[in-house]
HTML snippet that shows the backbone in 3Dmol.js (N, CA, C, O; Angstrom):
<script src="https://3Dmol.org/build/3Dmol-min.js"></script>
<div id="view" style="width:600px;height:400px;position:relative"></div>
<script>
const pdb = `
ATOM      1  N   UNK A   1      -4.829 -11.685   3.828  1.00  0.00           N
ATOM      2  CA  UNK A   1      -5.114 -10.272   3.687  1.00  0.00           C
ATOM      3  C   UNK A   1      -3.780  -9.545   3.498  1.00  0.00           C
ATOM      4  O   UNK A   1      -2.754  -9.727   4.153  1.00  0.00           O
ATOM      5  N   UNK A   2      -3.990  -8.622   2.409  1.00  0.00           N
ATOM      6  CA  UNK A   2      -2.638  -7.838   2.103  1.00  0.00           C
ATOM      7  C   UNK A   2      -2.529  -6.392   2.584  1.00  0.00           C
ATOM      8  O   UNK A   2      -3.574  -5.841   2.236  1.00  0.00           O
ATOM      9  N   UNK A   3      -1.900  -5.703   3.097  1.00  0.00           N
ATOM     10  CA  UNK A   3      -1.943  -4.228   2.845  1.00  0.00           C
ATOM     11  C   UNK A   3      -0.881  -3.810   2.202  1.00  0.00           C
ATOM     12  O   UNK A   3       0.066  -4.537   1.902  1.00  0.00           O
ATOM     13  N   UNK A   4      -0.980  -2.508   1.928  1.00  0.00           N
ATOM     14  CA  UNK A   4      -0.068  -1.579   1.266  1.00  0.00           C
ATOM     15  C   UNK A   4      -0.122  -0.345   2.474  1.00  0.00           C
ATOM     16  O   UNK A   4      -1.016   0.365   2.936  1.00  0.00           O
ATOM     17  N   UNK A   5       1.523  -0.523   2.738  1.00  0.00           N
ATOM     18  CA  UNK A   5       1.961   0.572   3.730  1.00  0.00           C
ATOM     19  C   UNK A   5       3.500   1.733   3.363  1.00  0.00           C
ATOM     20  O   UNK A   5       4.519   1.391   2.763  1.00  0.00           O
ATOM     21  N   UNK A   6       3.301   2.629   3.746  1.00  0.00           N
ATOM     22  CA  UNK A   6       4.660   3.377   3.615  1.00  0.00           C
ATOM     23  C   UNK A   6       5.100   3.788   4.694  1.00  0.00           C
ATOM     24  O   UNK A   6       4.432   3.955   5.714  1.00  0.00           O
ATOM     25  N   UNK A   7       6.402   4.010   4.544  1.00  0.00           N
ATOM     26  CA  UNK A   7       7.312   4.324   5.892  1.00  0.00           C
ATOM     27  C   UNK A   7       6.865   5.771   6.382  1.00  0.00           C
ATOM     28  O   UNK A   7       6.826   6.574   5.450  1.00  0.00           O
ATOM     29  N   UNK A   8       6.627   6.129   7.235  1.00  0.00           N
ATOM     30  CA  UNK A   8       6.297   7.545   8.165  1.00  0.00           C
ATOM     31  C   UNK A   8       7.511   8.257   8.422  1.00  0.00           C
ATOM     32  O   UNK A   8       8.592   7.672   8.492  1.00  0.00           O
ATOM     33  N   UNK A   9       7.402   9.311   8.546  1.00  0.00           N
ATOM     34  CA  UNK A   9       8.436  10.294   9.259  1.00  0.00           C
ATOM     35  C   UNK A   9       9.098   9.613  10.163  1.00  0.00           C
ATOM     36  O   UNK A   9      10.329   9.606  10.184  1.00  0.00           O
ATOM     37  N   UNK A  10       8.132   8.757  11.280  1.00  0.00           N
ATOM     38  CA  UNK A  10       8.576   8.270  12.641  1.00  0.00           C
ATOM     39  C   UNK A  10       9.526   7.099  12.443  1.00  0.00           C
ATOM     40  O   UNK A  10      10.074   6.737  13.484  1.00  0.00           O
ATOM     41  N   UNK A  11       9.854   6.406  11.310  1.00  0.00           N
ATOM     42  CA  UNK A  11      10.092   5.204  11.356  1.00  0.00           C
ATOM     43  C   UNK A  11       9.200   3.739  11.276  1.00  0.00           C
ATOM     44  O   UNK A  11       9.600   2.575  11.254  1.00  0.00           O
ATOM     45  N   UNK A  12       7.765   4.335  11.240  1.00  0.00           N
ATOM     46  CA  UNK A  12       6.957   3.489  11.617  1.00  0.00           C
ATOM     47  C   UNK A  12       6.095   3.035   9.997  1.00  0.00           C
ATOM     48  O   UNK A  12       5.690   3.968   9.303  1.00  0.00           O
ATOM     49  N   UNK A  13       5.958   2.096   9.687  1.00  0.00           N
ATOM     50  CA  UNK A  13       5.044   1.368   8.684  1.00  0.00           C
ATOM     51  C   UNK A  13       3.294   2.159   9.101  1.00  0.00           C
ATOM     52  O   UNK A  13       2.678   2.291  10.158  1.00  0.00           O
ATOM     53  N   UNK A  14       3.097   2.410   8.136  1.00  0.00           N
ATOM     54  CA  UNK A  14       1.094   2.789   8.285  1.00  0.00           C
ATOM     55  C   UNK A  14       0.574   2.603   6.678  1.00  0.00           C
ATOM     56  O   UNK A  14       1.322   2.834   5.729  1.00  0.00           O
ATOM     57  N   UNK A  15      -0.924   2.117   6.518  1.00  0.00           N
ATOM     58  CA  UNK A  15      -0.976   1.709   5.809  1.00  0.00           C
ATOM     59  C   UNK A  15      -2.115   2.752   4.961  1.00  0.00           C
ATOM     60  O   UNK A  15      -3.234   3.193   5.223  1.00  0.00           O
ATOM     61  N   UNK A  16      -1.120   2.875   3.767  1.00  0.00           N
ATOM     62  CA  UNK A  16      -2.236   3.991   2.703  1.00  0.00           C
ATOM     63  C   UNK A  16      -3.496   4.100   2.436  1.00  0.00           C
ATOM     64  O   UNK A  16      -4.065   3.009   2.469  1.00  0.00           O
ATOM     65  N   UNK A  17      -4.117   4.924   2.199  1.00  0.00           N
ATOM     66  CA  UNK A  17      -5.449   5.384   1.788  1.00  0.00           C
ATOM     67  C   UNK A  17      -5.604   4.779   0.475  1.00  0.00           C
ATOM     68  O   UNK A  17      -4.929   4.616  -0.542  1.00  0.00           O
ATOM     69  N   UNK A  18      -7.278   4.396   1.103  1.00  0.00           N
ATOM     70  CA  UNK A  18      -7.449   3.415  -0.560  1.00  0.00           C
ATOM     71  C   UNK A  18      -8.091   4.209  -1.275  1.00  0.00           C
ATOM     72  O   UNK A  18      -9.155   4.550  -0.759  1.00  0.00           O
ATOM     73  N   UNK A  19      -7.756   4.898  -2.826  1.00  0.00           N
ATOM     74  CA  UNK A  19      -8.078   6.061  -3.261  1.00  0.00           C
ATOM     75  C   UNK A  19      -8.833   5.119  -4.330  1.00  0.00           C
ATOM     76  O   UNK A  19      -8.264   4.137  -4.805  1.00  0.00           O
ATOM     77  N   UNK A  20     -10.402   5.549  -4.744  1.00  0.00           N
ATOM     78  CA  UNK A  20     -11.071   5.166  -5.970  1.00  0.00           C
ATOM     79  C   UNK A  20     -10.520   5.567  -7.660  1.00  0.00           C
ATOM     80  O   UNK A  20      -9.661   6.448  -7.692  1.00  0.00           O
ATOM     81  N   UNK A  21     -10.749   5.261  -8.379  1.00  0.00           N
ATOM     82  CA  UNK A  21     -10.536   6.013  -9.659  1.00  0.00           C
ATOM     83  C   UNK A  21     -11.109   7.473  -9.549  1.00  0.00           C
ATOM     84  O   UNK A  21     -10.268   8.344  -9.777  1.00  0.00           O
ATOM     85  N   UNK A  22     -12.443   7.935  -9.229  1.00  0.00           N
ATOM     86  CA  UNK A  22     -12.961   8.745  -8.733  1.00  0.00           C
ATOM     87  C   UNK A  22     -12.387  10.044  -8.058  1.00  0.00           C
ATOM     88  O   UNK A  22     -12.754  11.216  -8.145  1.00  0.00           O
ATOM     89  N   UNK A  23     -11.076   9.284  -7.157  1.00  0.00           N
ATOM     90  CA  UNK A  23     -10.161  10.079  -6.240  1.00  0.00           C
ATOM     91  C   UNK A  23     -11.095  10.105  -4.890  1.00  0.00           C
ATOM     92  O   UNK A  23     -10.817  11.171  -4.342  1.00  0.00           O
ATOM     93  N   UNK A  24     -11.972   9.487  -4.191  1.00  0.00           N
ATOM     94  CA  UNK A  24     -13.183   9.128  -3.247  1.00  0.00           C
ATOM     95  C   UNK A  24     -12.120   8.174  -2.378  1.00  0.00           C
ATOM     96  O   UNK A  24     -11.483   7.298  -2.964  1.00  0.00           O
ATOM     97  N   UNK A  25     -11.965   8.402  -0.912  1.00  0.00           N
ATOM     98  CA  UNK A  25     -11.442   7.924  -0.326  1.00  0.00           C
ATOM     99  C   UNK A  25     -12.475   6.480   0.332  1.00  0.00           C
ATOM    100  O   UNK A  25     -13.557   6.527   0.917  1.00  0.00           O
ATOM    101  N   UNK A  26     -11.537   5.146  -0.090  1.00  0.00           N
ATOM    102  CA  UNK A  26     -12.178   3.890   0.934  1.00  0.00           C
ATOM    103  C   UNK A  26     -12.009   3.004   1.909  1.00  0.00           C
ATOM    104  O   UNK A  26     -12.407   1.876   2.199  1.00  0.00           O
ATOM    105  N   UNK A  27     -10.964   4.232   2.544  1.00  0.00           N
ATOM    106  CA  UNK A  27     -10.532   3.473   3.770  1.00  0.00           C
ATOM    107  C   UNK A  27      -9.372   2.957   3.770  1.00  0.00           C
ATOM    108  O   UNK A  27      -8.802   3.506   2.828  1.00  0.00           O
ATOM    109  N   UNK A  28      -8.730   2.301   4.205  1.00  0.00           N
ATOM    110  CA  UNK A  28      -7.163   1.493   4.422  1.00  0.00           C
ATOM    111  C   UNK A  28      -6.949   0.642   2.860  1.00  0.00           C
ATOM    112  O   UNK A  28      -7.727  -0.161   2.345  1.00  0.00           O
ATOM    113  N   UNK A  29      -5.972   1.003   2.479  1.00  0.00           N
ATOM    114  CA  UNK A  29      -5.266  -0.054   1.532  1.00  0.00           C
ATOM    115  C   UNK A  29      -5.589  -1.143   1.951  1.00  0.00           C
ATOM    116  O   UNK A  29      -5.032  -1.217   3.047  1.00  0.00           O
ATOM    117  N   UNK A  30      -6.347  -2.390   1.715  1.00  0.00           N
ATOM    118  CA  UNK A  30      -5.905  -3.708   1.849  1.00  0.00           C
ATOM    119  C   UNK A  30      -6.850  -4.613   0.737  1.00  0.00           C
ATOM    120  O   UNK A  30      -7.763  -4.203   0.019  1.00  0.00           O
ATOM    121  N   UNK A  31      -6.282  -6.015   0.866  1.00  0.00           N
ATOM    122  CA  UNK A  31      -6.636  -6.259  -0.377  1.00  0.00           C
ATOM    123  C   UNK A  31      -6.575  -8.269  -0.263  1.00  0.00           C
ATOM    124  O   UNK A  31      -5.644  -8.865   0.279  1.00  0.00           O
ATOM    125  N   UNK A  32      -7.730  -8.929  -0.880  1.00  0.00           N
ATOM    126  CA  UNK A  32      -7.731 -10.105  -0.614  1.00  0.00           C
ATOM    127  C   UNK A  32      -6.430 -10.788  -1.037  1.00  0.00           C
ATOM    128  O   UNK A  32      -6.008 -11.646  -0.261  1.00  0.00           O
ATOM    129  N   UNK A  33      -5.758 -10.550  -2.102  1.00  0.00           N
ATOM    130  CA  UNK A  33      -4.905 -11.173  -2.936  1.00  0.00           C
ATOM    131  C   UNK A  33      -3.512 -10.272  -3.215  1.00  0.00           C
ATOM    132  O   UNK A  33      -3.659  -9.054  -3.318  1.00  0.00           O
ATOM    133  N   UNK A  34      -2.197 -10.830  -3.336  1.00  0.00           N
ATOM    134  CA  UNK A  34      -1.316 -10.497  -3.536  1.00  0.00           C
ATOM    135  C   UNK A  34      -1.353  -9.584  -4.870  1.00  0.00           C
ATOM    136  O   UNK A  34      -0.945  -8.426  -4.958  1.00  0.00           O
ATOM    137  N   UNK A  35      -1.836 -10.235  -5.711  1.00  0.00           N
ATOM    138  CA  UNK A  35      -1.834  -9.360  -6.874  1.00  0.00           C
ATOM    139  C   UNK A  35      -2.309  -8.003  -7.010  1.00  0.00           C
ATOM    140  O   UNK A  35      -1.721  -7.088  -7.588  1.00  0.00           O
ATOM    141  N   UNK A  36      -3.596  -7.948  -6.337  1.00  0.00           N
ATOM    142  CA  UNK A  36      -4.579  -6.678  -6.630  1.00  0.00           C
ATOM    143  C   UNK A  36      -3.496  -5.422  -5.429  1.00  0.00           C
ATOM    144  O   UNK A  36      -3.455  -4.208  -5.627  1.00  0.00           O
ATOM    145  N   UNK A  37      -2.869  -6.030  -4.454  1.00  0.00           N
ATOM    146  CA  UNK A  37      -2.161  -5.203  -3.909  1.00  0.00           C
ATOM    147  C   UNK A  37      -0.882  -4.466  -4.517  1.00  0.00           C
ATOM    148  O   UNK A  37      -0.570  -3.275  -4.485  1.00  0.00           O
ATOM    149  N   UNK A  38      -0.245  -5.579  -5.084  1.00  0.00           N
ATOM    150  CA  UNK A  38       0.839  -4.801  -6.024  1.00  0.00           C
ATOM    151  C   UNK A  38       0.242  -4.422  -7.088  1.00  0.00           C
ATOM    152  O   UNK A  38       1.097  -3.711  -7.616  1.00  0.00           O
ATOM    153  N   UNK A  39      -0.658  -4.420  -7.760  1.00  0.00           N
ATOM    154  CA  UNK A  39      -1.029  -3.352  -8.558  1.00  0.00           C
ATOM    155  C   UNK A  39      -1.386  -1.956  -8.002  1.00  0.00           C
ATOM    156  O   UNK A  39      -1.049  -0.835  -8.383  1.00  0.00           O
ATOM    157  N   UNK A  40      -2.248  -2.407  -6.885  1.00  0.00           N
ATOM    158  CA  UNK A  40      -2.461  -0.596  -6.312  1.00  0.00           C
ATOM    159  C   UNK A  40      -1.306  -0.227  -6.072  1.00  0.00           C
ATOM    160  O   UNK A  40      -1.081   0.870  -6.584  1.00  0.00           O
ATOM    161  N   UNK A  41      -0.329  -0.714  -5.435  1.00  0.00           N
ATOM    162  CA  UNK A  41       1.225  -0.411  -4.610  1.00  0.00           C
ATOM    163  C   UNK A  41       1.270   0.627  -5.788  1.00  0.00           C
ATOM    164  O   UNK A  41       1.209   1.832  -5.539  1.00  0.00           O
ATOM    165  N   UNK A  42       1.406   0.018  -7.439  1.00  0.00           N
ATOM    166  CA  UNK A  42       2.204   0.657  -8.574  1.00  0.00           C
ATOM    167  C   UNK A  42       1.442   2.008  -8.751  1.00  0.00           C
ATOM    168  O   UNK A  42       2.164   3.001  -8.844  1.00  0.00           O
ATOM    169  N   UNK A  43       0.155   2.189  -8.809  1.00  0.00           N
ATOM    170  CA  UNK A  43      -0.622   2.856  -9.192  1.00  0.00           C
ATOM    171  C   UNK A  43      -0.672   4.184  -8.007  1.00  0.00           C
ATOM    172  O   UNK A  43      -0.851   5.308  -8.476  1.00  0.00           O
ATOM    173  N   UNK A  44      -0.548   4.072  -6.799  1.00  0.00           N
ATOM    174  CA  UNK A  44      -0.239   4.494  -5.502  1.00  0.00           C
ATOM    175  C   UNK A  44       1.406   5.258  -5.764  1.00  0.00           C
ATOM    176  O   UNK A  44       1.441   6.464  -5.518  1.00  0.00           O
ATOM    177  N   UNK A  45       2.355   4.785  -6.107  1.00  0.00           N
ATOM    178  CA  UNK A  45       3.396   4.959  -6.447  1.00  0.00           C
ATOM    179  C   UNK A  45       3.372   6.039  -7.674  1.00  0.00           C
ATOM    180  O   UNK A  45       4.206   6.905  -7.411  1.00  0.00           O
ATOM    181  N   UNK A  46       2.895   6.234  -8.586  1.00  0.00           N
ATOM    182  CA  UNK A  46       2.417   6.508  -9.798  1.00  0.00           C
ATOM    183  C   UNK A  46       1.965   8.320  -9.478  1.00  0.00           C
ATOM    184  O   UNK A  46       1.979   9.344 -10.161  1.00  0.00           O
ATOM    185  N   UNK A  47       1.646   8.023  -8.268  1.00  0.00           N
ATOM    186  CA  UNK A  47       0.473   9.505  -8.028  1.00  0.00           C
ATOM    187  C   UNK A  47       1.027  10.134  -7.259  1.00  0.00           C
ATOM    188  O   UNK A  47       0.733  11.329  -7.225  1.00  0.00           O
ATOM    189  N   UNK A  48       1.991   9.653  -6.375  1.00  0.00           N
ATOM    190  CA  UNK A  48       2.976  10.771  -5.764  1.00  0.00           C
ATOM    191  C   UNK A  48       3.661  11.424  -6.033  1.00  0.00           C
ATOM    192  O   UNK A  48       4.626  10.933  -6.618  1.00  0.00           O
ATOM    193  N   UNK A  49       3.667  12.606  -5.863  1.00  0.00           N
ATOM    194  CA  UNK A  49       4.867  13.605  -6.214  1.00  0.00           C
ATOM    195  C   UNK A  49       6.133  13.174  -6.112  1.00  0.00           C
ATOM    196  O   UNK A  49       6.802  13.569  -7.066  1.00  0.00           O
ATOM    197  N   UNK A  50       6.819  12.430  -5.233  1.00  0.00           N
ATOM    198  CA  UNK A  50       8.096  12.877  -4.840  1.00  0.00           C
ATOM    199  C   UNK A  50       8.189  11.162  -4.451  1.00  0.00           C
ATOM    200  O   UNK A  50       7.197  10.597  -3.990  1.00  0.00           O
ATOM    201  N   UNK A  51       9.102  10.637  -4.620  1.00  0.00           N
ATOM    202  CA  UNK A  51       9.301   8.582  -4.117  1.00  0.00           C
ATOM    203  C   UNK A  51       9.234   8.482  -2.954  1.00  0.00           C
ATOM    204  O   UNK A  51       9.964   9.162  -2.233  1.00  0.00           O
ATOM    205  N   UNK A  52       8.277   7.546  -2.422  1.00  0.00           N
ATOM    206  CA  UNK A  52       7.609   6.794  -1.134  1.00  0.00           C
ATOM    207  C   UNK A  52       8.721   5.499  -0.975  1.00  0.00           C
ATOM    208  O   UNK A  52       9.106   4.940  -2.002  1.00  0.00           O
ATOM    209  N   UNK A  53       9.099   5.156   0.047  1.00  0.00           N
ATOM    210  CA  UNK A  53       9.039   4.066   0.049  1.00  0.00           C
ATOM    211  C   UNK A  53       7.698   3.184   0.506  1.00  0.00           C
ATOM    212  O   UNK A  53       7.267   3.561   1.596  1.00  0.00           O
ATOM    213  N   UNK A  54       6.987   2.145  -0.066  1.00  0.00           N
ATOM    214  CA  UNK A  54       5.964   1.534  -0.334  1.00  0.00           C
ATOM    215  C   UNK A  54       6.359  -0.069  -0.282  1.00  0.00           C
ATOM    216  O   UNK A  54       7.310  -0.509  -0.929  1.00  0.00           O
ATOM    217  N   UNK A  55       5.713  -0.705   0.370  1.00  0.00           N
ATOM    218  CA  UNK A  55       5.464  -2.336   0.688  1.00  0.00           C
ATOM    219  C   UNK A  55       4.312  -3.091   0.557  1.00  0.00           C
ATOM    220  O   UNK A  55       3.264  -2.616   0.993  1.00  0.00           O
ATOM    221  N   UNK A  56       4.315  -3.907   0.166  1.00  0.00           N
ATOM    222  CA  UNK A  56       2.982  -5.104   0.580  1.00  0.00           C
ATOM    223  C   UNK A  56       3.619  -5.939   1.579  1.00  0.00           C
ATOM    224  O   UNK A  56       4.706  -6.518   1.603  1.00  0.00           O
ATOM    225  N   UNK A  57       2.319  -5.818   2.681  1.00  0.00           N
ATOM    226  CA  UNK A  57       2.493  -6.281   3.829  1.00  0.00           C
ATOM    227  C   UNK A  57       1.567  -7.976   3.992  1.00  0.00           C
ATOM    228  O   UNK A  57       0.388  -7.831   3.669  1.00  0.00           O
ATOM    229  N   UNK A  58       1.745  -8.734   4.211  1.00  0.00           N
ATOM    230  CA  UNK A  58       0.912 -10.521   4.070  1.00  0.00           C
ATOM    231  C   UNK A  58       0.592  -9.880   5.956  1.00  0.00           C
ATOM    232  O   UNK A  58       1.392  -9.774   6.885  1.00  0.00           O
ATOM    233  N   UNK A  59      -0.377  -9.683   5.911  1.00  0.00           N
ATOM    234  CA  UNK A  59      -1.068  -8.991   6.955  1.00  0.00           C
ATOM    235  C   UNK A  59      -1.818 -10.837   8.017  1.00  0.00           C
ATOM    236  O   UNK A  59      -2.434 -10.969   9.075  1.00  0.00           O
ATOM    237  N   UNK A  60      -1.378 -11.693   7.134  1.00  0.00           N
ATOM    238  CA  UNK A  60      -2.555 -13.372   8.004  1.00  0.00           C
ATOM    239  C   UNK A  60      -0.613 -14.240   7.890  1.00  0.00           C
ATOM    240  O   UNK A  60      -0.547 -15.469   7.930  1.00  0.00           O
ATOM    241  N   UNK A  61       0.557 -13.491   7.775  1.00  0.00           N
ATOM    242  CA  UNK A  61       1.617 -14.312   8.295  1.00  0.00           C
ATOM    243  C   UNK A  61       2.059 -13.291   8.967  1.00  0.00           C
ATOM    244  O   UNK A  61       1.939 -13.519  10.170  1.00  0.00           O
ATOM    245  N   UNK A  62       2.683 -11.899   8.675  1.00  0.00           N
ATOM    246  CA  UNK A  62       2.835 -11.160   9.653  1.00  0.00           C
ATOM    247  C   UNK A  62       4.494 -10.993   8.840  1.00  0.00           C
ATOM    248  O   UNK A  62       5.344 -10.443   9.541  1.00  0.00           O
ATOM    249  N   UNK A  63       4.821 -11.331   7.787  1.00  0.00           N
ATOM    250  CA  UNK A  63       5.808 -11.257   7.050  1.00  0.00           C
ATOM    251  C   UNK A  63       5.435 -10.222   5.821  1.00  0.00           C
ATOM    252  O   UNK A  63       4.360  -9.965   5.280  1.00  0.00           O
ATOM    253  N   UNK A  64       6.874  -9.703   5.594  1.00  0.00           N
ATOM    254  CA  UNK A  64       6.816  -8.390   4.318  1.00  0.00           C
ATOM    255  C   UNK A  64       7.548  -9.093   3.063  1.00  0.00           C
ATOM    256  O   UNK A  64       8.630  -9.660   2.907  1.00  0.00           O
ATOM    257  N   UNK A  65       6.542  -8.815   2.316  1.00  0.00           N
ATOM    258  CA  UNK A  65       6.441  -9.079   0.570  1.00  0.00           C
ATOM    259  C   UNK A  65       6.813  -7.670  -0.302  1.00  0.00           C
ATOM    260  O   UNK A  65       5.958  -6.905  -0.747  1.00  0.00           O
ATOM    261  N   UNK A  66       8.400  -7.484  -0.458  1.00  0.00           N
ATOM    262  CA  UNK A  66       8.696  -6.498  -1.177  1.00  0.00           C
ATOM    263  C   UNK A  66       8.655  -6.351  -2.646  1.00  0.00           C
ATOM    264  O   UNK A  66       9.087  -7.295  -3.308  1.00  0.00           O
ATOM    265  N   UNK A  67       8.337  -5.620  -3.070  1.00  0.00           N
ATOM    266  CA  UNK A  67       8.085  -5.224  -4.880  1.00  0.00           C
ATOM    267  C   UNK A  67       8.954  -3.810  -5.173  1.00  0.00           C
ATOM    268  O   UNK A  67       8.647  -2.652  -4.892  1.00  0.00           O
ATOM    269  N   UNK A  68       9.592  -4.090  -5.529  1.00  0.00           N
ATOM    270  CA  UNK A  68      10.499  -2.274  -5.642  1.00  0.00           C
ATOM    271  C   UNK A  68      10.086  -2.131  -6.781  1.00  0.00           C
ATOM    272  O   UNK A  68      10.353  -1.108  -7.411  1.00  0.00           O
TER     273      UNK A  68
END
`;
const viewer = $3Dmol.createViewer("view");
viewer.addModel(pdb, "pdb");
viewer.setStyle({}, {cartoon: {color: "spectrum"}});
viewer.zoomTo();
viewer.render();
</script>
């Protein structure tokens, strides 16, 4: 299991809102496969105003998979 998280004000990792094409919110970023996560990461990235820092997180090792 993958998520997609960005850094907080606090210092702390939390993990993004999974936005539809629609713009319909579905809950937490996460995602069976590495791939489908770095694509949202890009697309997530894409729609912000202003640069996030943004990660894919391997959520079943507990290790971070960076994509800049």
């Amino acid at each position: 299991m993958f998520s997609v998280k960005k850094m907080g004000k606090n210092g702390m990792w939390g993990t993004v809102s999974l936005i539809d094409k629609n713009g319909s919110f579905r809950g937490e970023a996460r995602f069976d496969t590495l791939k489908e996560a770095e694509q949202y990461m890009d697309d997530y990235k894409k729609r912000m105003k202003k640069q996030v820092d943004v990660k894919v997180f391997d959520e079943s090792k507990a290790e971070t998979t960076q994509k800049n």
